[in-house]
BADODREN-477458 format. One record per residue (C-alpha): x, y, z. Coordinates in nm, 4 decimals. Layout:
N
{{X, Y, Z}} ...
This chain:
413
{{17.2448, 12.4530, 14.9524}} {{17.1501, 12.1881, 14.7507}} {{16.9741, 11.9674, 14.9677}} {{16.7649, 12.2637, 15.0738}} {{16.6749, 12.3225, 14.6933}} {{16.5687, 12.0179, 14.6750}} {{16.3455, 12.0055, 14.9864}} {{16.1839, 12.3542, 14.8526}} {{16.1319, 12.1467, 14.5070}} {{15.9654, 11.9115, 14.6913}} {{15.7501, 12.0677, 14.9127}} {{15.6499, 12.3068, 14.6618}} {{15.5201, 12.0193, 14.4247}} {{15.3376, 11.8454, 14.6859}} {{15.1467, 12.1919, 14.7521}} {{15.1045, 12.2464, 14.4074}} {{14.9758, 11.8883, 14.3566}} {{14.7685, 11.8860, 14.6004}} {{14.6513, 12.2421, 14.5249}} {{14.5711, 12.1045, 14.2071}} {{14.3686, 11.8019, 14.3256}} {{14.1553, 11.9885, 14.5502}} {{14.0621, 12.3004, 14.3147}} {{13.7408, 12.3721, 14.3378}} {{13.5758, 12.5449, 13.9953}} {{13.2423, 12.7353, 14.1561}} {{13.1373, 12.8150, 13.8022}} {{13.0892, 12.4453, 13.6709}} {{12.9608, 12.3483, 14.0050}} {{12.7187, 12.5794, 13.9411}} {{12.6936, 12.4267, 13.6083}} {{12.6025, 12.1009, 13.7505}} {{12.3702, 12.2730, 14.0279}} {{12.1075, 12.3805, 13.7227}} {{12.1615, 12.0568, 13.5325}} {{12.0297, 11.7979, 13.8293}} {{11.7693, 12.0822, 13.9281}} {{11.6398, 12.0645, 13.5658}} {{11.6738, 11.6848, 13.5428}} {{11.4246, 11.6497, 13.8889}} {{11.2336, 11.9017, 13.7578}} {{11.1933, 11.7464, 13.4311}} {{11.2049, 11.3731, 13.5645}} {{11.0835, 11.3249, 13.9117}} {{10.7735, 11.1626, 13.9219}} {{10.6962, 11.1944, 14.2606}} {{10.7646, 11.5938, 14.2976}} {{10.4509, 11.7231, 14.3418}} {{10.3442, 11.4694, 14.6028}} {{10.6771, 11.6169, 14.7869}} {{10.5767, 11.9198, 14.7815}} {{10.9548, 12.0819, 14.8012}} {{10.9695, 12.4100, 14.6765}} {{11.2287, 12.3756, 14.3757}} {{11.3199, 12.7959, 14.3870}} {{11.4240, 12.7490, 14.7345}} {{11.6222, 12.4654, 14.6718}} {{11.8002, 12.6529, 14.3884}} {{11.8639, 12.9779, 14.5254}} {{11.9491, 12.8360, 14.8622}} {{12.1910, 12.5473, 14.7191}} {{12.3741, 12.8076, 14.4537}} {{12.4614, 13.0611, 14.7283}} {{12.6187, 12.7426, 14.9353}} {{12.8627, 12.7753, 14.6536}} {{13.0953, 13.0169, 14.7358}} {{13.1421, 12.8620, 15.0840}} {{13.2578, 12.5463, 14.8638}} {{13.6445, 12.4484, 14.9099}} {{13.6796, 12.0303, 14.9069}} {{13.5789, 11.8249, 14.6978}} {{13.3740, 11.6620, 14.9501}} {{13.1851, 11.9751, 14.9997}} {{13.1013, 11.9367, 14.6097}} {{12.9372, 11.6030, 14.7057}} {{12.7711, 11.7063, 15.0321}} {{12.6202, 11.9555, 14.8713}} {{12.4633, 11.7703, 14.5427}} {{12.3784, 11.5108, 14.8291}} {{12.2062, 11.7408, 15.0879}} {{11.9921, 11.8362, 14.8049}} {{11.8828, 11.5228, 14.7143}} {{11.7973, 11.4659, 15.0895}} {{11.5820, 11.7782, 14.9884}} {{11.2754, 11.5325, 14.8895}} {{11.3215, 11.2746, 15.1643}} {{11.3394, 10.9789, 14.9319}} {{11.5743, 10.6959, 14.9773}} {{11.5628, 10.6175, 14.6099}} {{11.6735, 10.9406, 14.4814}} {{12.0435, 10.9084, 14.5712}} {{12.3870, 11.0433, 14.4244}} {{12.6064, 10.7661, 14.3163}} {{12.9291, 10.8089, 14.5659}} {{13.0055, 10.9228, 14.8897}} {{13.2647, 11.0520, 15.1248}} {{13.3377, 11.0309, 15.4840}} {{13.1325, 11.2765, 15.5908}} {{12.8034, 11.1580, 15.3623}} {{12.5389, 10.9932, 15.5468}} {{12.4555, 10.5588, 15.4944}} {{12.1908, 10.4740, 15.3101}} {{12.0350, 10.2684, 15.5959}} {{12.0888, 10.1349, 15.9704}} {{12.0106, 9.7798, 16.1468}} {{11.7608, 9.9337, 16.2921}} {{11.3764, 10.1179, 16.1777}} {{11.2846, 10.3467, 16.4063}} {{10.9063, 10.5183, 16.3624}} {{10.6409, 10.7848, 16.5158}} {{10.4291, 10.6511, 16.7720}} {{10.1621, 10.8573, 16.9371}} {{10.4623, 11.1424, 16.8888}} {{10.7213, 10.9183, 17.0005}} {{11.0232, 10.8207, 16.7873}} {{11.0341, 10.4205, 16.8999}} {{11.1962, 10.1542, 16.7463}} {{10.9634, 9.9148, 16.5677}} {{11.2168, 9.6418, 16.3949}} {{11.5234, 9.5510, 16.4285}} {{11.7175, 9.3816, 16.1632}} {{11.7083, 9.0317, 16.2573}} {{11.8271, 8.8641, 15.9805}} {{12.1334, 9.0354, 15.9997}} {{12.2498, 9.0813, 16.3060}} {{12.4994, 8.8555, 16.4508}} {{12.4395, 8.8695, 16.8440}} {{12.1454, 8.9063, 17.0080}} {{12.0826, 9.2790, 17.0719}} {{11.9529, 9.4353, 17.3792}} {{11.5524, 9.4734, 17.4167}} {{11.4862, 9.7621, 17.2370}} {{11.2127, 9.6850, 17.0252}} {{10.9552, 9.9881, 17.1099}} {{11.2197, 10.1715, 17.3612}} {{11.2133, 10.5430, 17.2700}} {{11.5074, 10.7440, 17.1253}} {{11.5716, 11.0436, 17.3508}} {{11.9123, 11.1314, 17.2257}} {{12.1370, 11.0601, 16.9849}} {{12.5614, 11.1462, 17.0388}} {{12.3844, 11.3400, 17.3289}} {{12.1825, 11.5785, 17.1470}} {{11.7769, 11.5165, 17.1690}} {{11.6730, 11.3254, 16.8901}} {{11.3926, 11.5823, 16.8239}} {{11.6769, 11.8702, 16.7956}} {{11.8938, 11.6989, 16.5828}} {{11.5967, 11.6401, 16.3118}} {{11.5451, 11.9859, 16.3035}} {{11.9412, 11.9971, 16.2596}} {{11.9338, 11.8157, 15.9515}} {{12.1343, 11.9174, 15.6990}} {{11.8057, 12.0344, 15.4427}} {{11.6184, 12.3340, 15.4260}} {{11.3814, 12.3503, 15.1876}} {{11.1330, 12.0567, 15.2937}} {{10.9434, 12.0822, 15.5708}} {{11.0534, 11.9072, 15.8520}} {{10.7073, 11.8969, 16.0733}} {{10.5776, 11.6814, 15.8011}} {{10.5357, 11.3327, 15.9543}} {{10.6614, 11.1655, 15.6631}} {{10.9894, 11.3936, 15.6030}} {{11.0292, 11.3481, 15.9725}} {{11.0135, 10.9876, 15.9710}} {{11.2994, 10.9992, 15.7175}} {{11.4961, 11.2221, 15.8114}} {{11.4936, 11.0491, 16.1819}} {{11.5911, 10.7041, 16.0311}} {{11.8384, 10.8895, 15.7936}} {{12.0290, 11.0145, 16.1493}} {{11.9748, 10.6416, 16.2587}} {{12.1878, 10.5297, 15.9518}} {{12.4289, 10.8470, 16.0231}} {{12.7541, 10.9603, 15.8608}} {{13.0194, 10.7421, 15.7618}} {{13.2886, 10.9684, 16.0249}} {{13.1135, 11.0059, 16.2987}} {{12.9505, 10.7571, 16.6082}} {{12.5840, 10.6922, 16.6686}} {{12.5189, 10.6454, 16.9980}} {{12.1248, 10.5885, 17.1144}} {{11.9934, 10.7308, 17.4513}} {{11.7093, 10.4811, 17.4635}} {{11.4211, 10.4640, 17.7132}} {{11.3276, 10.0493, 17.7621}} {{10.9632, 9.9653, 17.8026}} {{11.0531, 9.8866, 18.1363}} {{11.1328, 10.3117, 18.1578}} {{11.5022, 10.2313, 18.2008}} {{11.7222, 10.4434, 18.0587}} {{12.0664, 10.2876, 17.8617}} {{12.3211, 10.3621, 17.5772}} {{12.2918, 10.1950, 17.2709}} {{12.5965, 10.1897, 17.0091}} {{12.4656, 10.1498, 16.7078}} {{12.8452, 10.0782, 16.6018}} {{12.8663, 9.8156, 16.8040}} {{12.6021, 9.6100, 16.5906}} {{12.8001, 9.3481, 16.4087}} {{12.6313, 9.2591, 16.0493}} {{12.6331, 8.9061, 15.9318}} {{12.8560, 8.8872, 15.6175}} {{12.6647, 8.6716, 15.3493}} {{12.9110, 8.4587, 15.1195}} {{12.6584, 8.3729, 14.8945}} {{12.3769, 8.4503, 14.7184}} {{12.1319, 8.2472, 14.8675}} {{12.1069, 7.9389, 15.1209}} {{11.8465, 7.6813, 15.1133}} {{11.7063, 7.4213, 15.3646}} {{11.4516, 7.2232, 15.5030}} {{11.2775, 7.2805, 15.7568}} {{11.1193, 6.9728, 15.8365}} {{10.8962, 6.9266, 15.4976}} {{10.8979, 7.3326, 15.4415}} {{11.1867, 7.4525, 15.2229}} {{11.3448, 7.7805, 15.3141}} {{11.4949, 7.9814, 15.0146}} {{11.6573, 8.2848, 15.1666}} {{11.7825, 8.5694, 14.9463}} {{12.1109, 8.7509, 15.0170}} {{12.1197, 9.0770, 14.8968}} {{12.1820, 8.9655, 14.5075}} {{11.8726, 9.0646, 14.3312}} {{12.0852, 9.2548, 14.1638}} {{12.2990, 8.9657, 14.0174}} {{12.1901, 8.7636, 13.7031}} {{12.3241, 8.4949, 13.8004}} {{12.0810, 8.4538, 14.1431}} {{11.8578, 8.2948, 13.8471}} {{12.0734, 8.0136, 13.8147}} {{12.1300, 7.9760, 14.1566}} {{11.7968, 7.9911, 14.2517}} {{11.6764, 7.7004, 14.0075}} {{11.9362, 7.4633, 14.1598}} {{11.7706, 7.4946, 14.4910}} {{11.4307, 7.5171, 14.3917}} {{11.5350, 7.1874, 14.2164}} {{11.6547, 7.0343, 14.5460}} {{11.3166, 7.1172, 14.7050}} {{11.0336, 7.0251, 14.4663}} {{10.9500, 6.6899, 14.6720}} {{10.8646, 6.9922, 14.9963}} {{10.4767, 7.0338, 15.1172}} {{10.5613, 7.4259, 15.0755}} {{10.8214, 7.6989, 14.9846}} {{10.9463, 8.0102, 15.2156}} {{11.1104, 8.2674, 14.9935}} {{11.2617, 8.4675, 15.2514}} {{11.3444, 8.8715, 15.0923}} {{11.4473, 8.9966, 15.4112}} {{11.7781, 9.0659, 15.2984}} {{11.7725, 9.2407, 14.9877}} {{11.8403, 9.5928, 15.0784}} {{11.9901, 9.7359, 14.7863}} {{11.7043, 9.6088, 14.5594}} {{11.7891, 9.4269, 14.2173}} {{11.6384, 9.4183, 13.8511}} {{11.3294, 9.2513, 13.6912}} {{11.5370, 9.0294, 13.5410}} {{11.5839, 8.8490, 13.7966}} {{11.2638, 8.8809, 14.0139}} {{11.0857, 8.7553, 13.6644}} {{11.3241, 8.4362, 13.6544}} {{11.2310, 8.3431, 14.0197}} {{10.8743, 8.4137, 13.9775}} {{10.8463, 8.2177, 13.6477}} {{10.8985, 7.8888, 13.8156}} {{10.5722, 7.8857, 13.9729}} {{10.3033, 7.9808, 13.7071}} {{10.2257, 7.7468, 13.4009}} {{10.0884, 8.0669, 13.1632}} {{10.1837, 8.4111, 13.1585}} {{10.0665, 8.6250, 13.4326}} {{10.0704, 9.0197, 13.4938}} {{10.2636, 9.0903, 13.8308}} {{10.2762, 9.4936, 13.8149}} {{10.1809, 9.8247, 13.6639}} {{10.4096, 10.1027, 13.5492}} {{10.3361, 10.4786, 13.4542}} {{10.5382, 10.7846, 13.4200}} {{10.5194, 11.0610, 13.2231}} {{10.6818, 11.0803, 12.8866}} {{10.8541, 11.3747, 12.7292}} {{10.8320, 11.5252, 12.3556}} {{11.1046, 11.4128, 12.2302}} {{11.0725, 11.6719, 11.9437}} {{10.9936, 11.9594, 12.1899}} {{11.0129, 11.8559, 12.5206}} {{11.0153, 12.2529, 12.6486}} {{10.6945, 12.3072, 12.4415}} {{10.4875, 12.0191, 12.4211}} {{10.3231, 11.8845, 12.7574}} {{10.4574, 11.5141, 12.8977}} {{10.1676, 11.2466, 12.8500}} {{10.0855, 10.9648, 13.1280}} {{10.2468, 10.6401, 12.9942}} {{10.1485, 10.2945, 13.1836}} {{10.1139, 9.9397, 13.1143}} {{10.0985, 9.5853, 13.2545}} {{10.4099, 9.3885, 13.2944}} {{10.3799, 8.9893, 13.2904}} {{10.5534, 8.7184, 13.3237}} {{10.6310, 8.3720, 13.1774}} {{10.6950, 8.0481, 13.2767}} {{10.9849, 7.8742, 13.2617}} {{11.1718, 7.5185, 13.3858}} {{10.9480, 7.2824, 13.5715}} {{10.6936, 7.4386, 13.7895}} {{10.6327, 7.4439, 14.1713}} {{10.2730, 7.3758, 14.2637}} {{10.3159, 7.3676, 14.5884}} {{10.2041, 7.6681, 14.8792}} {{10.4509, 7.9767, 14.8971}} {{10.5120, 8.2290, 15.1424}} {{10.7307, 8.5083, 15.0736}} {{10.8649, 8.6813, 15.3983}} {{10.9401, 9.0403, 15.3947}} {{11.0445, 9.3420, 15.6297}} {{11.1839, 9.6952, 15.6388}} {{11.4789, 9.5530, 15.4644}} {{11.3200, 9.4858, 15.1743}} {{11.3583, 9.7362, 14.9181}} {{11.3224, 9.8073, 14.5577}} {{11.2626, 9.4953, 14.3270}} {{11.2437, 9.3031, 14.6769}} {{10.9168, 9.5223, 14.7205}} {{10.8529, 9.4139, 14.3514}} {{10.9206, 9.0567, 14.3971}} {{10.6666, 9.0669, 14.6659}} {{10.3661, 9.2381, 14.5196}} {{10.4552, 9.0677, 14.2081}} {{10.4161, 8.7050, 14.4298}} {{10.0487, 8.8202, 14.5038}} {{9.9998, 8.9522, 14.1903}} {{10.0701, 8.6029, 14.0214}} {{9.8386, 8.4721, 14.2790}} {{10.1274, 8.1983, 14.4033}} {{10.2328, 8.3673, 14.7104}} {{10.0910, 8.4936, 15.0564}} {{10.3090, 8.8218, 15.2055}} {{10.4340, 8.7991, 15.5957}} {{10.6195, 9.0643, 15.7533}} {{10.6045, 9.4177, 15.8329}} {{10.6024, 9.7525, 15.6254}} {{10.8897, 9.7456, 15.3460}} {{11.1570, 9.9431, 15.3269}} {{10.9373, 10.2122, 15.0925}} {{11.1575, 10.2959, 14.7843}} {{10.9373, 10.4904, 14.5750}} {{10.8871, 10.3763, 14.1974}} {{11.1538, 10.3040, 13.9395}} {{11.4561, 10.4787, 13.8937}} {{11.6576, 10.5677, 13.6450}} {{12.0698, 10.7358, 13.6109}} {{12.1430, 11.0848, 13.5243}} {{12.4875, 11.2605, 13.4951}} {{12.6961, 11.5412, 13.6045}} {{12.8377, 11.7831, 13.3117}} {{13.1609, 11.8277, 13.5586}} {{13.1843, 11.5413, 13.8052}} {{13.2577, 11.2174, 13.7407}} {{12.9661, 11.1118, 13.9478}} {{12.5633, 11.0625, 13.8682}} {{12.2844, 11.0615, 14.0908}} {{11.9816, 10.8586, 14.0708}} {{11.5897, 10.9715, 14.0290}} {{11.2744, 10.7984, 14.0489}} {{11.1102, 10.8462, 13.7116}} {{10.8216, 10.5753, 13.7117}} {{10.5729, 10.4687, 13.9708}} {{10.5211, 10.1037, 14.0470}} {{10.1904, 9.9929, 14.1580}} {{10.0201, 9.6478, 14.2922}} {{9.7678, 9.4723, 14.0353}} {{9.5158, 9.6048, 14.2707}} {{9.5962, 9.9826, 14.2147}} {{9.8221, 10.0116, 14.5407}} {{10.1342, 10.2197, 14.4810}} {{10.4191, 10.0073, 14.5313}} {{10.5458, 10.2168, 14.8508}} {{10.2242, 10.1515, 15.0225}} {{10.2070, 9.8369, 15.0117}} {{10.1792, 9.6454, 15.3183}} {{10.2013, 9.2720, 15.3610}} {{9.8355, 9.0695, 15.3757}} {{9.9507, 8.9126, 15.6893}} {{10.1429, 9.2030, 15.9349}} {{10.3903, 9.0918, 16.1441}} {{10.5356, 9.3409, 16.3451}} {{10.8288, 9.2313, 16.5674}} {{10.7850, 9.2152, 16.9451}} {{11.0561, 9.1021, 17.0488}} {{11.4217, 9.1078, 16.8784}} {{11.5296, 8.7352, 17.0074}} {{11.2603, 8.5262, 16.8331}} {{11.2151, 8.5114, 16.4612}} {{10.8098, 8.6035, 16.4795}} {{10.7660, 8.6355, 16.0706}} {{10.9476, 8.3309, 15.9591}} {{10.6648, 8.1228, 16.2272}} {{10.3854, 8.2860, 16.0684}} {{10.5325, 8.1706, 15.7120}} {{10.5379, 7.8005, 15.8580}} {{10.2256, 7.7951, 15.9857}} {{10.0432, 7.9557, 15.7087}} {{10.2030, 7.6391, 15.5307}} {{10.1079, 7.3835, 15.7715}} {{9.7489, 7.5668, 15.7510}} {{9.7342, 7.4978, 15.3931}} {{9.5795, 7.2414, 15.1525}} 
């Protein structure tokens, strides 16, 4: 009798703990619903070009509520809303096994009203994939790719808009953390294969950069670590190594989760002798006395930067792609806003503005919104940009930017 006491006790606090874990309060979910709709509201510098209709978001989002009982529902739903305004920088700060990736190894884009597959990410990828630059998706886990757009988790944007379409195809491309993405591709030569996206293995970068010559051309390649102070240091020692070089390649291929200015303005400030502007800001700024009353008021400015160490004279190419994102994209136009670098490479990965962290009043959690835009010295909205010389890839087993970038050296005096 004992032992089965005991076995009750046990059970029954495992339930109860695990009742416990998983509780789901509707009312301070709802809490949190009208806090990040009033922080995009209030915040979001790019709503009205997105055109999202914030009233359907919030009276279709709050009656998803009830249906709530995980804690991962909590975060699908704060993150399906964000998806709401098809912008890769707005972003909740966690996920779960059912949330969707931020990105995929491969870009896929609309053609004549075809979804092909313009890049592949090169840099990255280990073994040489199949041919399937410009093949077009048909399906994806079976269902046509077309179909499962228009399955996407949103509803309030409109998904016949090329641009929300564009994103929301690529978003499926990256696909959710659970589940398998497999590609029904149509080759250029019209034959039809699967493509496992899963079976793409990603190179593993051990540090934060790697240098080399290649012949009298140094090759300064960034991995991923923009957003690491200490890339500044790193970076001098093997710009140090390669002063004696004809030219520099700064290759930015690789920085997919973006970085800070801090960094981007220590890398750029070895090649200028005087301080020189490298990109505008603006965003609206709030009463802070009454910011319900008063109207916000456009803020922008000029940002420079200075020069530091010894200085590089020398010819630079910077080599980007559509994984380059955030202060990658910065780095970039701020290159050819310093005048000390020519761009090669195709569109960038297109991460609107700056952004800055908001909170939850109930989850331990924030989310992320774009609250300044970021243009070019020449006006150009930093999204928009596209590189002075395009390269768009051809072909996924030859490295077509970085021999642009050498002979744009070799071309130079």
């Amino acid at each position: 009798m004992k032992k089965l006491l005991v076995v009750f006790l046990v059970v029954f606090n495992v339930t109860h703990n695990y009742a416990q874990q998983y509780y789901v309060n509707h009312s301070k979910i709802k809490e949190d619903l009208n806090k990040i709709i009033g922080d995009i509201e209030a915040n979001y510098v790019y709503l009205n070009e997105k055109g999202v209709d914030l009233n359907c978001i919030r009276k279709y989002y709050e009656n998803q509520i009830k249906h709530i009982k995980t804690e991962e529902d909590t975060v699908l739903l704060f993150e399906y809303l964000l998806d709401e305004f098809y912008d890769s920088h707005v972003i909740l700060n966690t996920n779960r096994p059912s949330s969707y990736r931020l990105s995929a190894p491969v870009y896929t884009a609309i053609t004549k009203g075809k979804f092909l597959v313009t890049s592949v990410w090169k840099s990255q990828i280990l073994e040489e994939a199949n041919q399937i630059i410009n093949a077009e998706i048909l399906k994806i886990n079976g269902v046509n790719f077309n179909e499962a757009i228009n399955n996407f988790p949103t509803q309030c944007n409109d998904k016949n808009n090329s641009l929300a379409r564009e994103w929301i195809a690529n978003k499926l491309l990256a696909g959710q953390y659970n589940k398998p993405r497999v590609l029904t591709l149509k080759l250029k030569n019209k034959k039809i294969i699967n493509f496992d996206l899963d079976n793409i293995k990603i190179r593993a970068e051990p540090y934060y950069l790697t240098s080399k010559k290649h012949g009298d051309i140094g090759v300064i390649r960034i991995n991923n670590a923009l957003g690491k102070d200490i890339l500044v240091t790193e970076f001098d020692r093997a710009l140090n190594k390669l002063m004696d070089t004809k030219g520099l390649i700064i290759d930015l291929r690789n920085t997919v989760d973006g970085g800070n200015s801090y960094v981007a303005r220590g890398i750029m400030g070895r090649f200028i002798s005087t301080p020189k502007p490298y990109q505008k800001h603006l965003f609206l700024e709030q009463s802070k006395a009454s910011p319900n009353v008063n109207p916000a008021i456009t803020r922008s400015w000029v940002e420079y930067v200075h020069a530091r160490g010894k200085t590089y004279k020398k010819p630079v190419v910077v080599l980007v792609g559509r994984w380059t994102g955030s202060m990658g994209e910065g780095l970039a136009i701020g290159f050819e806003g310093i005048k000390r670098g020519k761009i090669v490479g195709s569109k960038m990965e297109r991460l609107a503005g700056g952004v800055s962290s908001f909170s939850f009043k109930n989850q331990a959690y924030g989310y992320r919104i774009s609250t300044e835009k970021l243009f070019h010295l020449n006006g150009i909205a930093r999204e928009l940009y596209e590189p002075t010389y395009v390269v768009n890839q051809t072909i996924s087993g030859k490295d077509e930017v970085l021999e642009k970038g050498i002979k744009l050296i070799n071309k130079s005096k």
